[in-house]
C-alpha positions in Angstrom: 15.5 -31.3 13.8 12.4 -29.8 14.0 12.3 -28.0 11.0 13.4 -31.0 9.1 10.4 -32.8 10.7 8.3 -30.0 9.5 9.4 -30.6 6.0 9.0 -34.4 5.7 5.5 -34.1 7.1 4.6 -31.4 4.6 5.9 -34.2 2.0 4.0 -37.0 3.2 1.0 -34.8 2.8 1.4 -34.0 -0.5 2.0 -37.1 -1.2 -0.9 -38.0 -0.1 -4.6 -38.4 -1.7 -4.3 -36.3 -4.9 -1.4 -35.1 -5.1 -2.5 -31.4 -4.1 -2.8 -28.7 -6.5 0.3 -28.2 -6.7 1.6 -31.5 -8.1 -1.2 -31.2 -10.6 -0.4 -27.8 -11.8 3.4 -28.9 -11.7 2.1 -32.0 -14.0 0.1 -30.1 -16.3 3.5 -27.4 -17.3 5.7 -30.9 -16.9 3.3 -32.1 -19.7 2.9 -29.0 -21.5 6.8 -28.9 -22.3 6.7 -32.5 -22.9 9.5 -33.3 -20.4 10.0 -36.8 -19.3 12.6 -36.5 -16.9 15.0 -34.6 -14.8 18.3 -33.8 -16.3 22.2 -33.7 -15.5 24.0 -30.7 -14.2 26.2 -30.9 -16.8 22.9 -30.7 -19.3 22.1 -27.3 -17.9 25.4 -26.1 -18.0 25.9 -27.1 -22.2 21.9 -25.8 -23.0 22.6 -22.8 -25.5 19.7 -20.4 -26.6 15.8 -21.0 -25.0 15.4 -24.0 -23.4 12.4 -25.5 -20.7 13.9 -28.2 -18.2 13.6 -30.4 -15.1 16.1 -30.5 -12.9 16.2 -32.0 -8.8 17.9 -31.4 -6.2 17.3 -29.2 -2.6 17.1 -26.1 -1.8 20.1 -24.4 0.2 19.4 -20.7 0.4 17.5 -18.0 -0.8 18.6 -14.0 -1.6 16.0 -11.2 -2.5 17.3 -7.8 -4.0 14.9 -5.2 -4.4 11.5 -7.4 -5.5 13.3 -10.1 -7.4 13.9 -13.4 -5.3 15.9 -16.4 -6.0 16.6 -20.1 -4.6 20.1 -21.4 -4.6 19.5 -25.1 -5.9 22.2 -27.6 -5.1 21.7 -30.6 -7.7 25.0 -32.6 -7.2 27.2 -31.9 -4.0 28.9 -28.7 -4.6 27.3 -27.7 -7.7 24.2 -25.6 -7.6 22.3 -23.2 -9.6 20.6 -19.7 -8.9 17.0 -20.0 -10.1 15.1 -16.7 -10.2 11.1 -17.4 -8.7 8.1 -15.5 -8.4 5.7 -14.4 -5.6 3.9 -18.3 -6.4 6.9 -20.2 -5.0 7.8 -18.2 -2.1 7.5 -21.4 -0.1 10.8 -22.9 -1.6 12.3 -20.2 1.0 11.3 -21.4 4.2 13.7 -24.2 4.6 15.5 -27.0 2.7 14.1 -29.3 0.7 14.3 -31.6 -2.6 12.6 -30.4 -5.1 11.9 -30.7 -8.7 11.8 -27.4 -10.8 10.6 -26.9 -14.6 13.3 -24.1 -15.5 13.5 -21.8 -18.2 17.4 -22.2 -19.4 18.7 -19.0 -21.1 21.5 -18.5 -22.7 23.3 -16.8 -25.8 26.4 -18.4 -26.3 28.9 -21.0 -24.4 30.7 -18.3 -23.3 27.8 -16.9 -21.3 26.5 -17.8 -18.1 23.0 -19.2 -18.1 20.0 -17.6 -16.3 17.6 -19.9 -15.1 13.8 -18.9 -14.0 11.5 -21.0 -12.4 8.5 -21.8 -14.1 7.1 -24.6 -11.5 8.1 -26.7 -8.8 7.1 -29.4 -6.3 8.4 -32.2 -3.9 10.8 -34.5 -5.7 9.2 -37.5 -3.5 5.4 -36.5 -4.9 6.8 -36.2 -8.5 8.5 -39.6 -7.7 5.4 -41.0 -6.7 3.4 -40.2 -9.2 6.5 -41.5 -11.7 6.3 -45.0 -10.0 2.5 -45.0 -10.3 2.4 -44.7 -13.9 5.3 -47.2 -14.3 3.1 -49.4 -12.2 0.0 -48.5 -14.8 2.2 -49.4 -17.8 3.5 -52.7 -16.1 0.4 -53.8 -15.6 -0.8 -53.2 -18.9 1.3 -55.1 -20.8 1.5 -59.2 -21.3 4.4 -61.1 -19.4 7.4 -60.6 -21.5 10.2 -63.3 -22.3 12.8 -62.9 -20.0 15.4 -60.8 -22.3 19.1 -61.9 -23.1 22.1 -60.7 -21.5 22.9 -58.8 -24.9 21.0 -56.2 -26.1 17.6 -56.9 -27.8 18.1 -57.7 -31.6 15.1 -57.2 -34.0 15.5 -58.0 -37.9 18.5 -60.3 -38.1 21.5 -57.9 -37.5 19.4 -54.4 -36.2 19.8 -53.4 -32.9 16.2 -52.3 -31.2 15.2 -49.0 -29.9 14.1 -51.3 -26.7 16.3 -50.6 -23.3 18.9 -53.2 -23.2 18.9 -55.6 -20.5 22.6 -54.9 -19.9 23.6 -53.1 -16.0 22.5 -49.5 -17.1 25.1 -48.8 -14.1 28.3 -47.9 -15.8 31.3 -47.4 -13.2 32.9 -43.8 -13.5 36.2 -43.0 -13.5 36.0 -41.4 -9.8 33.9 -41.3 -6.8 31.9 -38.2 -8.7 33.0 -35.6 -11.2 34.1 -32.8 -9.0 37.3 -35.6 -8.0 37.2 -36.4 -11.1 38.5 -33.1 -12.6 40.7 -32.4 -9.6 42.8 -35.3 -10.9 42.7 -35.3 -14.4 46.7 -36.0 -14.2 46.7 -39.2 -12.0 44.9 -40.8 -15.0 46.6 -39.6 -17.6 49.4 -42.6 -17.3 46.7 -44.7 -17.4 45.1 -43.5 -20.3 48.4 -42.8 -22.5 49.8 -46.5 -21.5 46.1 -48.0 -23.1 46.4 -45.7 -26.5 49.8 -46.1 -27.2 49.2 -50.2 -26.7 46.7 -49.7 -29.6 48.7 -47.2 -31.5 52.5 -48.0 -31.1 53.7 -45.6 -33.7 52.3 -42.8 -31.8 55.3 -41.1 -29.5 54.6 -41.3 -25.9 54.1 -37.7 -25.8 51.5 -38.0 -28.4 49.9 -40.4 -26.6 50.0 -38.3 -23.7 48.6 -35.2 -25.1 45.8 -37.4 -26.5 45.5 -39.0 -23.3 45.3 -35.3 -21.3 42.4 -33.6 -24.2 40.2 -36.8 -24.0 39.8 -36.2 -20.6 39.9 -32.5 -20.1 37.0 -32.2 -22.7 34.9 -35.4 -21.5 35.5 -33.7 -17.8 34.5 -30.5 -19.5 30.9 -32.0 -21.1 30.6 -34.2 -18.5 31.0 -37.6 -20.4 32.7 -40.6 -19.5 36.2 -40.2 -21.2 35.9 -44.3 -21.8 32.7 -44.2 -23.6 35.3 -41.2 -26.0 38.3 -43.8 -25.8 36.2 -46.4 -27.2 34.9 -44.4 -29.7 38.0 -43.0 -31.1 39.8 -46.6 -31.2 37.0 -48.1 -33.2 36.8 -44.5 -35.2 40.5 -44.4 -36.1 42.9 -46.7 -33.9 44.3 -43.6 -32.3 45.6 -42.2 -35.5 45.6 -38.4 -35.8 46.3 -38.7 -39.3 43.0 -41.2 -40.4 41.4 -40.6 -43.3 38.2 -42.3 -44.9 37.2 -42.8 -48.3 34.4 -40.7 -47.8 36.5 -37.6 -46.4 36.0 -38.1 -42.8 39.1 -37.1 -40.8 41.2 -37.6 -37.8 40.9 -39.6 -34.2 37.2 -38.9 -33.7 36.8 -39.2 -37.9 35.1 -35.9 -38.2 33.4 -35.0 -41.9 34.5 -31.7 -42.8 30.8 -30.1 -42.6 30.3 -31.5 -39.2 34.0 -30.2 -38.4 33.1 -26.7 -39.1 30.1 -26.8 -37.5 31.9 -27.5 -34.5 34.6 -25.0 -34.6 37.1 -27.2 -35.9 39.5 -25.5 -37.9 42.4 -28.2 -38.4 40.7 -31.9 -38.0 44.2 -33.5 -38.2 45.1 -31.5 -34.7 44.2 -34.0 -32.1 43.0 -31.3 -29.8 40.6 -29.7 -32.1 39.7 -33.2 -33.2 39.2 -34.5 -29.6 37.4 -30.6 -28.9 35.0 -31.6 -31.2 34.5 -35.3 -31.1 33.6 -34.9 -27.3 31.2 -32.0 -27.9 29.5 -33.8 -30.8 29.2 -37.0 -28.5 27.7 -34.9 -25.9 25.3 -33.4 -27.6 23.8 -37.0 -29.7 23.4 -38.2 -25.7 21.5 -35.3 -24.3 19.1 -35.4 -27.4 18.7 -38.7 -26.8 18.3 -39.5 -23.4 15.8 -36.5 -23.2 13.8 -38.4 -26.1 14.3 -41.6 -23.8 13.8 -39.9 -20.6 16.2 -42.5 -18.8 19.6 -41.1 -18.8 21.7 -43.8 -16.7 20.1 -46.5 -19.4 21.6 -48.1 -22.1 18.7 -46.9 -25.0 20.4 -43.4 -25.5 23.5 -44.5 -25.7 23.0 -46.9 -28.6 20.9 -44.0 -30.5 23.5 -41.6 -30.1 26.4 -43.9 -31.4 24.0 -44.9 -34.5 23.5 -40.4 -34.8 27.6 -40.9 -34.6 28.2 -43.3 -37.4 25.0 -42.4 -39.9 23.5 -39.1 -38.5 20.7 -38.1 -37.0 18.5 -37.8 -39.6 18.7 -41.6 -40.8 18.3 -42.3 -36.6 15.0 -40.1 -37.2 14.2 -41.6 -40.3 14.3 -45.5 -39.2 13.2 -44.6 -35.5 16.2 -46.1 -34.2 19.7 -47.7 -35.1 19.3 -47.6 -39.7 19.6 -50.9 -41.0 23.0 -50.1 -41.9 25.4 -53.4 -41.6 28.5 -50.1 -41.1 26.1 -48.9 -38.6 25.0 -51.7 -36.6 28.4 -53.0 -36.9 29.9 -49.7 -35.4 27.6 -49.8 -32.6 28.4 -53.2 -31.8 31.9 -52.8 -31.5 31.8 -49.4 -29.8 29.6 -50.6 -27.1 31.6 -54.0 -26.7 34.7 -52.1 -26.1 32.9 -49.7 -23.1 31.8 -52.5 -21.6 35.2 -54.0 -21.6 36.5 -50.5 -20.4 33.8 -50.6 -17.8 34.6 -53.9 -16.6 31.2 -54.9 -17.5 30.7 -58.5 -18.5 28.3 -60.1 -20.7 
């Protein structure tokens, strides 16, 4: 108890005044990398090559061998990272705390483990602090706004905005967390196979099983929720392996074949190589986008990384946000209306 005492008070001083030098060297790399926010486990765990990122959570133990140290970081319960730190942060090895760490993410392939080493660090409730100041700053800066719809914001006619919806950016999961989540994967496989072969009758209940068990092996896999993929694929191809559009794309997730064989896709009319890629794809539009948004439980990434889906990421890039595509805006539309209705969210 004491040593936990110990901790909070150390936090409350930092916290304090300034900030401390600490927080303001831990600013100046957070700003130097351009970071905006912390991000998911399952972000570090998909990063391939170089990467600089934030991460939070507390500090459980420490090892040394020879001169090298490193923290044991547990972000989400019972799923931690060792971070390799210098002679600087030799404080994070006094006791537990929460934290948040600019890591350098390295890795050469998804079939290595990653290394991470820590380039800064400081007390998640300082960093916090200093977030909700310049919120604060912002807020007051602006003139009183409207008070927004229950949709999201539409700009143009028919284009959806690069504003944050006003929608619940809380979407249920499909489990208390993701550890349960992949424990189970077979209790909601009924569940899943009942709902796609309702949509797709033609499909065999074993096909709609199989379907049922590779959208949520791989969304447990990249960490996304398997009913944002569900409502994807229905408004992609109805649940039919066999889909083709006039423009070439193929299968459930409607993969072009350059974007196939970028992904590893061999086959795009095998519904596990199609789902395989489909989900990776998916997760990779999100985490470029919420790390562009900085918010990743709001709705703004979401809608970017659907538009990246349907038109690319170039014409998301090109437009600065959803293209004024009527295919586009309509796809988005529809895929989002379906995740809500997944979610149990209503309008």
């Amino acid at each position: 108890m004491a040593r936990r005492l110990l901790w909070v008070w150390l936090g409350a001083l930092l916290t304090g005044g300034a900030f401390g030098q600490e927080v303001e060297s831990y600013l100046k790399t957070r700003a130097a990398h351009k970071i905006k926010g912390a991000t998911p486990i399952a972000g570090l765990e998909l990063a391939v090559g170089t990467r600089v990122l934030e991460v939070e959570g507390v500090v459980v133990g420490s090892v040394a061998v020879g001169e090298e140290r490193s923290i044991l970081m547990e972000i989400e319960p019972g799923r931690s990272i060792v971070i390799q730190i210098g002679d600087a942060h030799g404080w994070l090895t006094r006791g537990q705390v929460r934290i948040r760490a600019i890591v350098q993410v390295q890795r050469e392939s998804e079939l290595v483990t990653p290394t991470y080493r820590l380039l800064d660090a400081a007390f998640a409730s300082t960093v916090a602090k200093w977030e909700a100041q310049q919120r604060a700053r912002v807020q007051a800066s602006r003139p009183p706004q409207p008070k927004p719809s229950a949709r999201p914001p539409v700009r143009g006619g028919n284009t959806v905005s690069r504003a944050k919806s006003p929608a619940p950016p809380q979407r249920p999961q499909p489990a208390p967390d993701w550890d349960t989540f992949r424990a189970n994967l077979h209790l909601y496989v009924p569940e899943y196979a009942g709902f796609i072969r309702s949509r797709n009758p033609r499909l065999s209940p074993q096909q709609a099983e199989q379907i049922a068990w590779a959208i949520l092996r791989f969304s447990a896999h990249y960490g996304v929720d398997p009913r944002f993929i569900v409502a994807i694929v229905l408004v992609e191809s109805g649940f039919n392996p066999n889909a083709t559009s006039r423009k070439g794309a193929a299968g459930l997730g409607q993969l072009m074949p350059g974007t196939a064989r970028g992904l590893g896709v061999v086959d795009p009319y095998d519904p596990i190589q199609n789902l395989h890629g489909t989900v990776k794809l998916v997760r990779g539009h999100l985490e470029k986008y919420w790390a562009q948004t900085g918010d990743p439980n709001g709705w703004e990434h979401v809608v970017l990384a659907l538009a990246a889906y349907n038109a690319g990421s170039g014409a998301v890039r090109k437009h600065g946000g959803v293209p004024p595509y009527r295919e586009t805006q309509n796809y988005v539309r529809k895929v989002i209306q379906v995740y809500k209705q997944l979610c149990g969210i209503r309008e």
